[in-house]
N, CA, C and O atoms as a Tripos MOL2 file, in Angstrom:
@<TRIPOS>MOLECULE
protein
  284   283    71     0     0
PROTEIN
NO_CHARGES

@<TRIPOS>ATOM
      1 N          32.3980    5.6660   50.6440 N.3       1 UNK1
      2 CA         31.5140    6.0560   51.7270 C.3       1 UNK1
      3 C          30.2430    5.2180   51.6810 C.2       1 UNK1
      4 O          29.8130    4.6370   50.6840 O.2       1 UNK1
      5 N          29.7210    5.2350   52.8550 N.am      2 UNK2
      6 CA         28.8710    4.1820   52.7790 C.3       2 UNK2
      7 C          27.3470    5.1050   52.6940 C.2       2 UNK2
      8 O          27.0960    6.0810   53.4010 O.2       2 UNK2
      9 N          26.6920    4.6810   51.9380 N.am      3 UNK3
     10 CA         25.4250    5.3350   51.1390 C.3       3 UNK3
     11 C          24.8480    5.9800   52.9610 C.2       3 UNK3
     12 O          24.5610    7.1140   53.3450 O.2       3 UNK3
     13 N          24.8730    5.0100   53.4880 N.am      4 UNK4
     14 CA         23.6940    5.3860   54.8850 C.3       4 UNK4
     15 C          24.0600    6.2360   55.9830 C.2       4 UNK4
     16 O          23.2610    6.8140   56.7200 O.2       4 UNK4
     17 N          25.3740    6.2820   56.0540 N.am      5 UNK5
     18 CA         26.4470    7.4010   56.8390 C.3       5 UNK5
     19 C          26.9590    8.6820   55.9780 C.2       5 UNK5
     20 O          27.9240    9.3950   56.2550 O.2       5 UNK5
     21 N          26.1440    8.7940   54.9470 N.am      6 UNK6
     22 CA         26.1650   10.3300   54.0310 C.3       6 UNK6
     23 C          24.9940   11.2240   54.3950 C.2       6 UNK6
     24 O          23.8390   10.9060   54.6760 O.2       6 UNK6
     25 N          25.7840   12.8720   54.2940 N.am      7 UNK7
     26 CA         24.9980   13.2760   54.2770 C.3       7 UNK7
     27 C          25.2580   14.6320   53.1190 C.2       7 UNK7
     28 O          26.2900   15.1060   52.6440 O.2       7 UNK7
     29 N          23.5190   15.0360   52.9080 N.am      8 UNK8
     30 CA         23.6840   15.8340   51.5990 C.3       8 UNK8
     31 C          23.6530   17.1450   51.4060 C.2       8 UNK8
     32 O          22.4970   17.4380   51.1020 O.2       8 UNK8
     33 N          24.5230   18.3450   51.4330 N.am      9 UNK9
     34 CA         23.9680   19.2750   51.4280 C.3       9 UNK9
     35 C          24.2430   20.1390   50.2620 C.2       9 UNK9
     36 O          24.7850   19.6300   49.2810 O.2       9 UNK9
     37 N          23.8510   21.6960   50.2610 N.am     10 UNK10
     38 CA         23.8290   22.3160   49.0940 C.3      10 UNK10
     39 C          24.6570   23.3660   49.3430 C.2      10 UNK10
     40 O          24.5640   23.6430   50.5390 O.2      10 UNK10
     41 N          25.6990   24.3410   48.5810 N.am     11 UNK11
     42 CA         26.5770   24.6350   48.6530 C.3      11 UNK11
     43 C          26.6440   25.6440   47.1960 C.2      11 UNK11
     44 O          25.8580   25.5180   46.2560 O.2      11 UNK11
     45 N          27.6760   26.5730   47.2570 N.am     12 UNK12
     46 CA         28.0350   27.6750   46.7140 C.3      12 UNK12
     47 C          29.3770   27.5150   46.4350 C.2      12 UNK12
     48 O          30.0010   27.6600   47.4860 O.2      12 UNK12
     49 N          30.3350   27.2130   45.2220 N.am     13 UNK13
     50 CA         31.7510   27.2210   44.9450 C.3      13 UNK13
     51 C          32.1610   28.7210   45.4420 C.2      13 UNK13
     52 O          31.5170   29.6640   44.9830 O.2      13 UNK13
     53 N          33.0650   28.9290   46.2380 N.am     14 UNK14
     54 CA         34.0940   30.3060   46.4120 C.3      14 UNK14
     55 C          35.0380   30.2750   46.0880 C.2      14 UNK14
     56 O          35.1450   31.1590   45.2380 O.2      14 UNK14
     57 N          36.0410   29.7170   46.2270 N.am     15 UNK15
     58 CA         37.3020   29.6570   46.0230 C.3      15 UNK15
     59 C          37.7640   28.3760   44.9890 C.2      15 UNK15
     60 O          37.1600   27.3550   45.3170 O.2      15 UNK15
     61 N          38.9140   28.1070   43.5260 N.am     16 UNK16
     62 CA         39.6850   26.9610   43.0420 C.3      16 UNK16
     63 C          40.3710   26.8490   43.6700 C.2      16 UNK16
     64 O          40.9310   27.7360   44.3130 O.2      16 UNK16
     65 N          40.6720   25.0660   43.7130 N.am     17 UNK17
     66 CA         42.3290   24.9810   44.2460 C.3      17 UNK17
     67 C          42.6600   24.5280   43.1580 C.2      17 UNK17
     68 O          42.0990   24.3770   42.0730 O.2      17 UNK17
     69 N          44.2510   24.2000   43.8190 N.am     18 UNK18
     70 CA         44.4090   22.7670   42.3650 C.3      18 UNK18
     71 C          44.0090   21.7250   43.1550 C.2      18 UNK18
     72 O          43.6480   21.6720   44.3310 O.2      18 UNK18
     73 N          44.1830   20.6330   42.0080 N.am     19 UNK19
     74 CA         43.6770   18.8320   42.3130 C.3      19 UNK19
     75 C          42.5490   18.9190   42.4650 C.2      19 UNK19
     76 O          41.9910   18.1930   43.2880 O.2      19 UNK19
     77 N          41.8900   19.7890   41.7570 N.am     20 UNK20
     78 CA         40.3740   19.7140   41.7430 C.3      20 UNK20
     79 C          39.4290   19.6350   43.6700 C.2      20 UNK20
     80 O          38.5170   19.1470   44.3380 O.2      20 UNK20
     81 N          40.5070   20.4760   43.6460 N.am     21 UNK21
     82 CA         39.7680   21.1290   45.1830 C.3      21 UNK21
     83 C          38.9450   22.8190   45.5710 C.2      21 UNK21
     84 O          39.0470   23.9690   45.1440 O.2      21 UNK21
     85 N          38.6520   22.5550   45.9500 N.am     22 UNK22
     86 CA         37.2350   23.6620   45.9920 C.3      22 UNK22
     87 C          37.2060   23.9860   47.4440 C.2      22 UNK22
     88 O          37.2690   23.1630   48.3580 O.2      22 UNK22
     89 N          37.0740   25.6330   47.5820 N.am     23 UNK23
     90 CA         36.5490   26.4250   49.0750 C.3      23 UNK23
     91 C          34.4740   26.1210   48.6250 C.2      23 UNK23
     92 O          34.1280   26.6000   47.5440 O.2      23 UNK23
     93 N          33.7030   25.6150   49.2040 N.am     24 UNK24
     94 CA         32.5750   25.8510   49.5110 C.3      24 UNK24
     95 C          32.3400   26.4590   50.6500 C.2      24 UNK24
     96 O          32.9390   26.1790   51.6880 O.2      24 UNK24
     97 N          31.2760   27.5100   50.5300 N.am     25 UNK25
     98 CA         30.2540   27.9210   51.4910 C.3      25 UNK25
     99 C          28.9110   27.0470   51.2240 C.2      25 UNK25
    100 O          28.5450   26.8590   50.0640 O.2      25 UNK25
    101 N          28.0030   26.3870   52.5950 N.am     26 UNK26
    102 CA         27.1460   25.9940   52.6590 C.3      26 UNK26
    103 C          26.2810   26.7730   52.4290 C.2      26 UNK26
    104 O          26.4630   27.9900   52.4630 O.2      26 UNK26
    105 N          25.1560   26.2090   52.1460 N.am     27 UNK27
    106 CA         24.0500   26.7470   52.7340 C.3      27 UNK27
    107 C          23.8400   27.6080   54.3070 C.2      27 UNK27
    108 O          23.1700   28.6400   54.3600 O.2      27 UNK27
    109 N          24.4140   27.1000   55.3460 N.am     28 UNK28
    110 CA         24.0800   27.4550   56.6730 C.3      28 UNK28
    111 C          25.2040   28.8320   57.0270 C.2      28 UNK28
    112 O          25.4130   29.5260   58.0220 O.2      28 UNK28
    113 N          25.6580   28.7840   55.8830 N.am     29 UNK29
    114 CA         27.0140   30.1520   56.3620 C.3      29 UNK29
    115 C          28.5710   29.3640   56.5910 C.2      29 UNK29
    116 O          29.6490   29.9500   56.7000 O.2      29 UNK29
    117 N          28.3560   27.9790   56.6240 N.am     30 UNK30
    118 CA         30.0690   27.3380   57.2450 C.3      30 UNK30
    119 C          30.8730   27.6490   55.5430 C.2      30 UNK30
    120 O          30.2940   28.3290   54.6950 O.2      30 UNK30
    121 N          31.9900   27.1370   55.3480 N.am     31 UNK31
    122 CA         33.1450   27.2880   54.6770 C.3      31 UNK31
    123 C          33.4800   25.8250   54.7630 C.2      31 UNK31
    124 O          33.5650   25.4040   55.9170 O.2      31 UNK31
    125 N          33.6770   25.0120   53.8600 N.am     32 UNK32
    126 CA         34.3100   23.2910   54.1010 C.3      32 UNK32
    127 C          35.6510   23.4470   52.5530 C.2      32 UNK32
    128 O          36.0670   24.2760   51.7440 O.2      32 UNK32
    129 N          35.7780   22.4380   52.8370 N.am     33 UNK33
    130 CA         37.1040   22.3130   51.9340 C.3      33 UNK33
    131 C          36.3160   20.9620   51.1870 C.2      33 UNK33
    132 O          35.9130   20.0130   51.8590 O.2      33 UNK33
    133 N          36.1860   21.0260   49.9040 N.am     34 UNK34
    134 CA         35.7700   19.9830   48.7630 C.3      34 UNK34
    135 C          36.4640   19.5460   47.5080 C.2      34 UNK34
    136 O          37.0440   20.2160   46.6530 O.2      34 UNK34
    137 N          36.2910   18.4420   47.5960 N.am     35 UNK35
    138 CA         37.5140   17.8000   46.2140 C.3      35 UNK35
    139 C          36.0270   17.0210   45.5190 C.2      35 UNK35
    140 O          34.9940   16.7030   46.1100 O.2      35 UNK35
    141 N          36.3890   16.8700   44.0550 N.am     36 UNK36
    142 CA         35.3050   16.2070   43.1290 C.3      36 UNK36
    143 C          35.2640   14.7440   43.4150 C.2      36 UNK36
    144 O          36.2720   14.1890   43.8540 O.2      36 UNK36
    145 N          34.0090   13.9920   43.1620 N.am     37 UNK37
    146 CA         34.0890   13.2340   43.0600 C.3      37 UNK37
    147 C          34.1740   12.3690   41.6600 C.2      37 UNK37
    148 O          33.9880   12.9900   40.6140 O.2      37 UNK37
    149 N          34.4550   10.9260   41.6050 N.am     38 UNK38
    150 CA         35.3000   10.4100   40.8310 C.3      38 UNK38
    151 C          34.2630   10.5460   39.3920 C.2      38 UNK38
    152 O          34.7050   11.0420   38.3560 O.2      38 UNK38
    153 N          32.8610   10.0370   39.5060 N.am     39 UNK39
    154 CA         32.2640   10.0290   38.4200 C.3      39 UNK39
    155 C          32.5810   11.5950   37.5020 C.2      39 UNK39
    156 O          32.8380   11.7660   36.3110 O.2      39 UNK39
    157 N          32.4300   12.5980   38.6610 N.am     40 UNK40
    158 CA         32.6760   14.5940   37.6620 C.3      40 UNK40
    159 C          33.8440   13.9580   37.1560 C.2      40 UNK40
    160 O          34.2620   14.5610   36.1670 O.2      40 UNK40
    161 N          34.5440   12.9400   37.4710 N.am     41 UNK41
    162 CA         36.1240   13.7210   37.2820 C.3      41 UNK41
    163 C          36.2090   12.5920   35.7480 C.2      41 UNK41
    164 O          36.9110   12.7770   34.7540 O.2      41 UNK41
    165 N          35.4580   11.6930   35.9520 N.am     42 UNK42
    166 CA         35.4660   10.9270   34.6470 C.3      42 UNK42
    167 C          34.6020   11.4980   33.4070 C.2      42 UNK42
    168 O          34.8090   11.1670   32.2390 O.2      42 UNK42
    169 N          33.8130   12.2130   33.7400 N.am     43 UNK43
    170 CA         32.7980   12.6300   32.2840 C.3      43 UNK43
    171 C          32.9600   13.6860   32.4670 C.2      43 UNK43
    172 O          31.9900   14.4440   32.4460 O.2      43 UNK43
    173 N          34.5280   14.2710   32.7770 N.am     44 UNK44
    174 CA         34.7700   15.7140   32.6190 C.3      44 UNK44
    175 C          33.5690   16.6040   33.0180 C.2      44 UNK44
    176 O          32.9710   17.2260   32.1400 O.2      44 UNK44
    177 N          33.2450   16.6730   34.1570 N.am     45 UNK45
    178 CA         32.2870   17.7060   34.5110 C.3      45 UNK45
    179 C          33.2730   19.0020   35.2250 C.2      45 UNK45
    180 O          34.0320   18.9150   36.1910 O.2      45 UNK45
    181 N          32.9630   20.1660   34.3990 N.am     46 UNK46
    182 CA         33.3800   21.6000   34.9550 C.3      46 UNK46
    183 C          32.6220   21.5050   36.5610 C.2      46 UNK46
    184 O          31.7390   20.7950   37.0410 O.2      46 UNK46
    185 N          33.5450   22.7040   37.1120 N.am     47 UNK47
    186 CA         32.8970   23.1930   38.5610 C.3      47 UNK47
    187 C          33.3910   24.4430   38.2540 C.2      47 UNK47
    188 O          34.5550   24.4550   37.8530 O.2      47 UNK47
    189 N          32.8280   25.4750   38.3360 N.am     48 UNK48
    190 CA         34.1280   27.0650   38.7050 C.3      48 UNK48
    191 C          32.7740   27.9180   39.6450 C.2      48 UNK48
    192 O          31.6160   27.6770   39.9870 O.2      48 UNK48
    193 N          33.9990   29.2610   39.8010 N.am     49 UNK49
    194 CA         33.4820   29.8120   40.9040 C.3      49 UNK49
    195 C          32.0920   30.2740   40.6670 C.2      49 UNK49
    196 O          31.9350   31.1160   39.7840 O.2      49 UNK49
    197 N          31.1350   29.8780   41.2770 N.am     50 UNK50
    198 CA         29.6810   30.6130   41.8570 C.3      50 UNK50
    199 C          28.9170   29.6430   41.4160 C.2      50 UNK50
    200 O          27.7620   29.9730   41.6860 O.2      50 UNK50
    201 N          28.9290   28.3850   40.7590 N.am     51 UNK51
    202 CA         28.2500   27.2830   41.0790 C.3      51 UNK51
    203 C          27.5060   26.7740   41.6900 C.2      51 UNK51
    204 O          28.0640   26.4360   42.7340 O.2      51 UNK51
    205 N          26.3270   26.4330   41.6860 N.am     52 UNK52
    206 CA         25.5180   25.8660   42.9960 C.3      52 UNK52
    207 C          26.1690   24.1050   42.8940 C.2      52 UNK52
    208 O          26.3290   23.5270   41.8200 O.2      52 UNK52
    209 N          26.3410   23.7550   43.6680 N.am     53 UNK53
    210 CA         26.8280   22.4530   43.5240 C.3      53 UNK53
    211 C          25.7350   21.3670   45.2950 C.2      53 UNK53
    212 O          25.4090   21.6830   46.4390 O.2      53 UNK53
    213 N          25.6310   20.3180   44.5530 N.am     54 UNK54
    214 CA         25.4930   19.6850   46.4020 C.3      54 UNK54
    215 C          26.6480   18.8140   46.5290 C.2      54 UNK54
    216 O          27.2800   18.4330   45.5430 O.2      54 UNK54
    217 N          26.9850   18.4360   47.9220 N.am     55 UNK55
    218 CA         28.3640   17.6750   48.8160 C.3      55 UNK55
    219 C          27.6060   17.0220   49.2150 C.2      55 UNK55
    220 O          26.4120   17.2750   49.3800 O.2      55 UNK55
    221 N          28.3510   15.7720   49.5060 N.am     56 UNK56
    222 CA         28.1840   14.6360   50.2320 C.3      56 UNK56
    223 C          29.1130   14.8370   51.0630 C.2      56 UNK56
    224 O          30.2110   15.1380   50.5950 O.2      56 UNK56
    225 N          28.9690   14.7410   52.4260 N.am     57 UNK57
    226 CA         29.6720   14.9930   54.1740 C.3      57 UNK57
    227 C          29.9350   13.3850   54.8490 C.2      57 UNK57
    228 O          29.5320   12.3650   54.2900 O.2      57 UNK57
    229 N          30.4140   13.3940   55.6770 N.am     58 UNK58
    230 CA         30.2210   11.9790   56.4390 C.3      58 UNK58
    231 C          29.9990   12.7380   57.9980 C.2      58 UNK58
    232 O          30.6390   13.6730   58.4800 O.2      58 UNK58
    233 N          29.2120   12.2100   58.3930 N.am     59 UNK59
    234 CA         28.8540   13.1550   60.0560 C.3      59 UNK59
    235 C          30.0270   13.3240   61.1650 C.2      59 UNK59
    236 O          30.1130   13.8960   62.2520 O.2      59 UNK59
    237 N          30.9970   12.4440   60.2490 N.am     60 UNK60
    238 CA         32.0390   12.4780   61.5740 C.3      60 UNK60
    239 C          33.5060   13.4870   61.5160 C.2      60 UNK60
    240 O          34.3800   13.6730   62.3630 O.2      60 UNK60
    241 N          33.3600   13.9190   60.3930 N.am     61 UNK61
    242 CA         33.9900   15.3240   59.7840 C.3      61 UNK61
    243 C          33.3770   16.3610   58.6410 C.2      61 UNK61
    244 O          33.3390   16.3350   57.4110 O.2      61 UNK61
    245 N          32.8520   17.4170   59.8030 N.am     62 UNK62
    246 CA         32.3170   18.3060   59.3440 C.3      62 UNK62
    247 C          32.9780   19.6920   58.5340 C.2      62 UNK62
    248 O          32.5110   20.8270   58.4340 O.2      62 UNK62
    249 N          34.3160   19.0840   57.9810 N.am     63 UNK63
    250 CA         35.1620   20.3120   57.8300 C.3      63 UNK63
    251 C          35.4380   19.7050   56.1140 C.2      63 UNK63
    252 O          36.1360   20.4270   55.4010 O.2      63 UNK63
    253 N          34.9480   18.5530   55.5840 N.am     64 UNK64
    254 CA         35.7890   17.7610   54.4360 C.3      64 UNK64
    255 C          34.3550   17.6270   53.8160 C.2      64 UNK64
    256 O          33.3660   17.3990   54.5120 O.2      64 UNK64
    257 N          34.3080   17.8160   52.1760 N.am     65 UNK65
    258 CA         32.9300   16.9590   51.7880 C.3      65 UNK65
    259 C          33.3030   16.6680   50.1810 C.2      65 UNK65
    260 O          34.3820   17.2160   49.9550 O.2      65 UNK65
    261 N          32.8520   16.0790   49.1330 N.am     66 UNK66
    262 CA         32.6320   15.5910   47.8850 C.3      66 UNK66
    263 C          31.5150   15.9420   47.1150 C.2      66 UNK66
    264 O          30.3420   15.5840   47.2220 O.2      66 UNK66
    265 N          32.1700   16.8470   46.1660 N.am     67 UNK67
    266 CA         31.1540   17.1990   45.4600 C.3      67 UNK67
    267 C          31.1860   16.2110   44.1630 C.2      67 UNK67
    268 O          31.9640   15.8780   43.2690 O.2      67 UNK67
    269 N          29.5320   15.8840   44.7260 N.am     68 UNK68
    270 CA         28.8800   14.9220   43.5800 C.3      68 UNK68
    271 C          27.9740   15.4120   42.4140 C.2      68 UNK68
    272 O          27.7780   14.6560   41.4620 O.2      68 UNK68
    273 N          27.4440   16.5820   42.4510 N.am     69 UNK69
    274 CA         26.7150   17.0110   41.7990 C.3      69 UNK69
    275 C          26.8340   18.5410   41.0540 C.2      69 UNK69
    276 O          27.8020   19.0250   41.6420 O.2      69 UNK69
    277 N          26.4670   19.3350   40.2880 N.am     70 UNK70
    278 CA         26.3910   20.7070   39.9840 C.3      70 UNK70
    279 C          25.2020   20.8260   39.2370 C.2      70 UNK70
    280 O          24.8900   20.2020   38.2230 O.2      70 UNK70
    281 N          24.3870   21.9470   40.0230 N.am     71 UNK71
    282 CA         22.9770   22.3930   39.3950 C.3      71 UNK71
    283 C          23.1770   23.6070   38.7200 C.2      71 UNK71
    284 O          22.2350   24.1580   38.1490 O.2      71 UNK71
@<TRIPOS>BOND
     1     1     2 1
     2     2     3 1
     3     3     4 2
     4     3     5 am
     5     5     6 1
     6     6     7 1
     7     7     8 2
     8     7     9 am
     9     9    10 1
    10    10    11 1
    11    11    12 2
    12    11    13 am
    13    13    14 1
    14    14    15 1
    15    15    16 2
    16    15    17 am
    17    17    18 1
    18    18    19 1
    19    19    20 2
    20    19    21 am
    21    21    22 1
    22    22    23 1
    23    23    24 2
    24    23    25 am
    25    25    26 1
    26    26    27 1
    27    27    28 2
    28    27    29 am
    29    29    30 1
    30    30    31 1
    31    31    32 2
    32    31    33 am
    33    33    34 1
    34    34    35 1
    35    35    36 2
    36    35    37 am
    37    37    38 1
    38    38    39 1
    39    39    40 2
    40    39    41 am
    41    41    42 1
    42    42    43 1
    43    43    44 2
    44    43    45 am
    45    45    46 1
    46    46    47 1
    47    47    48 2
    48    47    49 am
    49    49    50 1
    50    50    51 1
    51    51    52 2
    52    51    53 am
    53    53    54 1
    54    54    55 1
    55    55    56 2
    56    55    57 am
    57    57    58 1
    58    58    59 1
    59    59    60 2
    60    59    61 am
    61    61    62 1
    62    62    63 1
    63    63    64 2
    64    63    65 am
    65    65    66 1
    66    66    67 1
    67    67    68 2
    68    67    69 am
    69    69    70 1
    70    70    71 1
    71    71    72 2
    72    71    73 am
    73    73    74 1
    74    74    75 1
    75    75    76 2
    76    75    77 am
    77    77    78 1
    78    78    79 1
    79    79    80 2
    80    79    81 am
    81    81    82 1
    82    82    83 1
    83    83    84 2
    84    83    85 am
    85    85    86 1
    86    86    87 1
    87    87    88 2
    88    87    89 am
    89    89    90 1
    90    90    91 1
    91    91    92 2
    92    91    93 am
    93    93    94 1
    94    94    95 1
    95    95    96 2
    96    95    97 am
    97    97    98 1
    98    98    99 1
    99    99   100 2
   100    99   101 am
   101   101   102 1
   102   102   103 1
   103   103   104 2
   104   103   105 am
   105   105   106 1
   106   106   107 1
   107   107   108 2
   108   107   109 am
   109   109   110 1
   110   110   111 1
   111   111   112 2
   112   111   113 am
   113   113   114 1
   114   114   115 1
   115   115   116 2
   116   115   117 am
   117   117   118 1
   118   118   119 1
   119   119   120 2
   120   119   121 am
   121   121   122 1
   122   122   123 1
   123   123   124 2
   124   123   125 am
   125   125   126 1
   126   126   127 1
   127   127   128 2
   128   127   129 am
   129   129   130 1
   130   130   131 1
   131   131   132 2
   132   131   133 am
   133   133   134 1
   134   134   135 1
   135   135   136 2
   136   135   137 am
   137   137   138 1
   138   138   139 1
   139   139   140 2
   140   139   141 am
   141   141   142 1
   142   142   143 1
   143   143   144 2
   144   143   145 am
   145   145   146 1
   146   146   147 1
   147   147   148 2
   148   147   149 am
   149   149   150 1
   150   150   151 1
   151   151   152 2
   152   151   153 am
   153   153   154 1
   154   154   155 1
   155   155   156 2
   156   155   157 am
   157   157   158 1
   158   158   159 1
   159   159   160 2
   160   159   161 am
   161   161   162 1
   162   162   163 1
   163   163   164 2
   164   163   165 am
   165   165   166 1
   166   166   167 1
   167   167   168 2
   168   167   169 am
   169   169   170 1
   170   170   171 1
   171   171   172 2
   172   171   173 am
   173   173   174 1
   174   174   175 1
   175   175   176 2
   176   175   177 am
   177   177   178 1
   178   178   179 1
   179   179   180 2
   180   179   181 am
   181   181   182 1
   182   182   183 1
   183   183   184 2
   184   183   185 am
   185   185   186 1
   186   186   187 1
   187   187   188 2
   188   187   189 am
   189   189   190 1
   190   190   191 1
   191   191   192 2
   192   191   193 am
   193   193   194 1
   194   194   195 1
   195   195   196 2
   196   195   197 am
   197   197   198 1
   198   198   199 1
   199   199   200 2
   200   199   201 am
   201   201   202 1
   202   202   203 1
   203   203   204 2
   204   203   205 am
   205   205   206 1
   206   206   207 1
   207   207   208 2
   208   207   209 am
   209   209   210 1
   210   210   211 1
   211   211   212 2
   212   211   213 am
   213   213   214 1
   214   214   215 1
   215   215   216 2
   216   215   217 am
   217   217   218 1
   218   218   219 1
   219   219   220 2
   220   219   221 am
   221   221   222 1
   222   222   223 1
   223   223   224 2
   224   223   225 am
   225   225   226 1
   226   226   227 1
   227   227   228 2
   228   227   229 am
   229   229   230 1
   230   230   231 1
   231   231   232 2
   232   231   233 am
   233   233   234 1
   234   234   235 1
   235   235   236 2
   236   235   237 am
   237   237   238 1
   238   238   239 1
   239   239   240 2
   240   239   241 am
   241   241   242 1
   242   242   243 1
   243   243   244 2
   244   243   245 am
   245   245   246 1
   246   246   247 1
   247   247   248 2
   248   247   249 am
   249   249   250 1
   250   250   251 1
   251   251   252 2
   252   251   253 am
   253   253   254 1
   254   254   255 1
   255   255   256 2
   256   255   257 am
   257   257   258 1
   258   258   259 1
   259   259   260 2
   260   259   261 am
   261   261   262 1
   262   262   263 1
   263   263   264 2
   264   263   265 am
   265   265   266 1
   266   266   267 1
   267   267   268 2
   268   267   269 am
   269   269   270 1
   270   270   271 1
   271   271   272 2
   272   271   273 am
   273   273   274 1
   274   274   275 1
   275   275   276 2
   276   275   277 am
   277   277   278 1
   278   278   279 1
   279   279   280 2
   280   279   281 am
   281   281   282 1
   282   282   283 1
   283   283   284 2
@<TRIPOS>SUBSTRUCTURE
     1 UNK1         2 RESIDUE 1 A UNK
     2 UNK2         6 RESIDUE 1 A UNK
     3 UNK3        10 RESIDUE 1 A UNK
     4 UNK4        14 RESIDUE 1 A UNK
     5 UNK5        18 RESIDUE 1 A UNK
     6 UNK6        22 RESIDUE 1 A UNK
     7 UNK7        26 RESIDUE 1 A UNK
     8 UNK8        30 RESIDUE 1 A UNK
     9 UNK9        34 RESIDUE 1 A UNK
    10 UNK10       38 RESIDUE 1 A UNK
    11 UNK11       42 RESIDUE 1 A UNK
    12 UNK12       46 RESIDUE 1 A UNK
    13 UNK13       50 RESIDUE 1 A UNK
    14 UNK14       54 RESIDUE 1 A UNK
    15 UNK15       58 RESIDUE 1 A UNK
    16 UNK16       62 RESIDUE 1 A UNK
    17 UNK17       66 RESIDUE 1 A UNK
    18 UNK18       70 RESIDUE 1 A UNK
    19 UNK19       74 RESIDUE 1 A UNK
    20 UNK20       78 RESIDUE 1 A UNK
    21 UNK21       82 RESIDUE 1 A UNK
    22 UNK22       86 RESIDUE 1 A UNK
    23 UNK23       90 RESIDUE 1 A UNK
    24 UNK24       94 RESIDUE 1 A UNK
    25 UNK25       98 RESIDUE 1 A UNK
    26 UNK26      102 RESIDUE 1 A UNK
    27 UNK27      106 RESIDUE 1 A UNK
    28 UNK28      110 RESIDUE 1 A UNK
    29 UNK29      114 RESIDUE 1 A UNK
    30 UNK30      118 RESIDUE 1 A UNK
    31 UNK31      122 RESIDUE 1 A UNK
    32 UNK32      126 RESIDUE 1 A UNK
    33 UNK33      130 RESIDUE 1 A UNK
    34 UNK34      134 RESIDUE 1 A UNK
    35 UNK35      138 RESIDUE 1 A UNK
    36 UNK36      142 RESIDUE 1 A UNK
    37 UNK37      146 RESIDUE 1 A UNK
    38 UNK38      150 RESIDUE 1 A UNK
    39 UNK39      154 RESIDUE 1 A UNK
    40 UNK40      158 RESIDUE 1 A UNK
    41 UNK41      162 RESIDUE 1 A UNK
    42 UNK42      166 RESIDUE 1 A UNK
    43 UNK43      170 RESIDUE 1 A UNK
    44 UNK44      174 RESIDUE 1 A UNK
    45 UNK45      178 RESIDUE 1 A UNK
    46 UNK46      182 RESIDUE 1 A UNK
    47 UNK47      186 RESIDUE 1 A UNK
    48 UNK48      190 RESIDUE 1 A UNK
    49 UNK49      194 RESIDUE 1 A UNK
    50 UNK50      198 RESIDUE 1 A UNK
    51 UNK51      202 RESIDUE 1 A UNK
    52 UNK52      206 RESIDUE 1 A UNK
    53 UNK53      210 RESIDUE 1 A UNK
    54 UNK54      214 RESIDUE 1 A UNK
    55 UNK55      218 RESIDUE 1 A UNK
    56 UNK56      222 RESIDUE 1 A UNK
    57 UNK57      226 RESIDUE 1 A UNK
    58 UNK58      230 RESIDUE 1 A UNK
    59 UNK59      234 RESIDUE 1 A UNK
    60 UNK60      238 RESIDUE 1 A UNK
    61 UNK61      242 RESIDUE 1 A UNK
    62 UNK62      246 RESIDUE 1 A UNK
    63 UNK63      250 RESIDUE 1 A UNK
    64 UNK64      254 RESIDUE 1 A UNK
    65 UNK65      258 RESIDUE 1 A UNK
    66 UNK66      262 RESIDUE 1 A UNK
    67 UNK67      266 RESIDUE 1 A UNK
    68 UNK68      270 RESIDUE 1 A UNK
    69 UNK69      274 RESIDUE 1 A UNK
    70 UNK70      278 RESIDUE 1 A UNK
    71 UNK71      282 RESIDUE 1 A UNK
């Protein structure tokens, strides 16, 4: 993704999948569908349910995002 067509928001884990996919609720009340991104997935970073985590979105699908981070 290209750094300048991202966007960042903050988010609540609800639901595991497998393949390291994730139900998030936003911040704003939506529900998106999230898979890790590659760096979590290399230095073994946990995610589980009730996590504050932030996603990276691309503006042109608002239903898909990458979680890059966990606070």
């Amino acid at each position: 993704m290209d750094k300048q067509k991202t966007v960042e928001l903050k988010g609540e884990v609800m639901e595991s999948l497998p393949n390291a996919a994730f139900k998030v609720r936003l911040d704003d009340g939506r529900t998106i569908f999230a898979h890790l991104a590659g760096k979590m997935r290399i230095h073994h970073i946990k995610v589980m349910i009730g996590d504050k985590v932030i996603l990276e979105m691309t503006p042109y699908d608002q239903t898909k995002g990458r979680i890059i981070k966990r606070e």
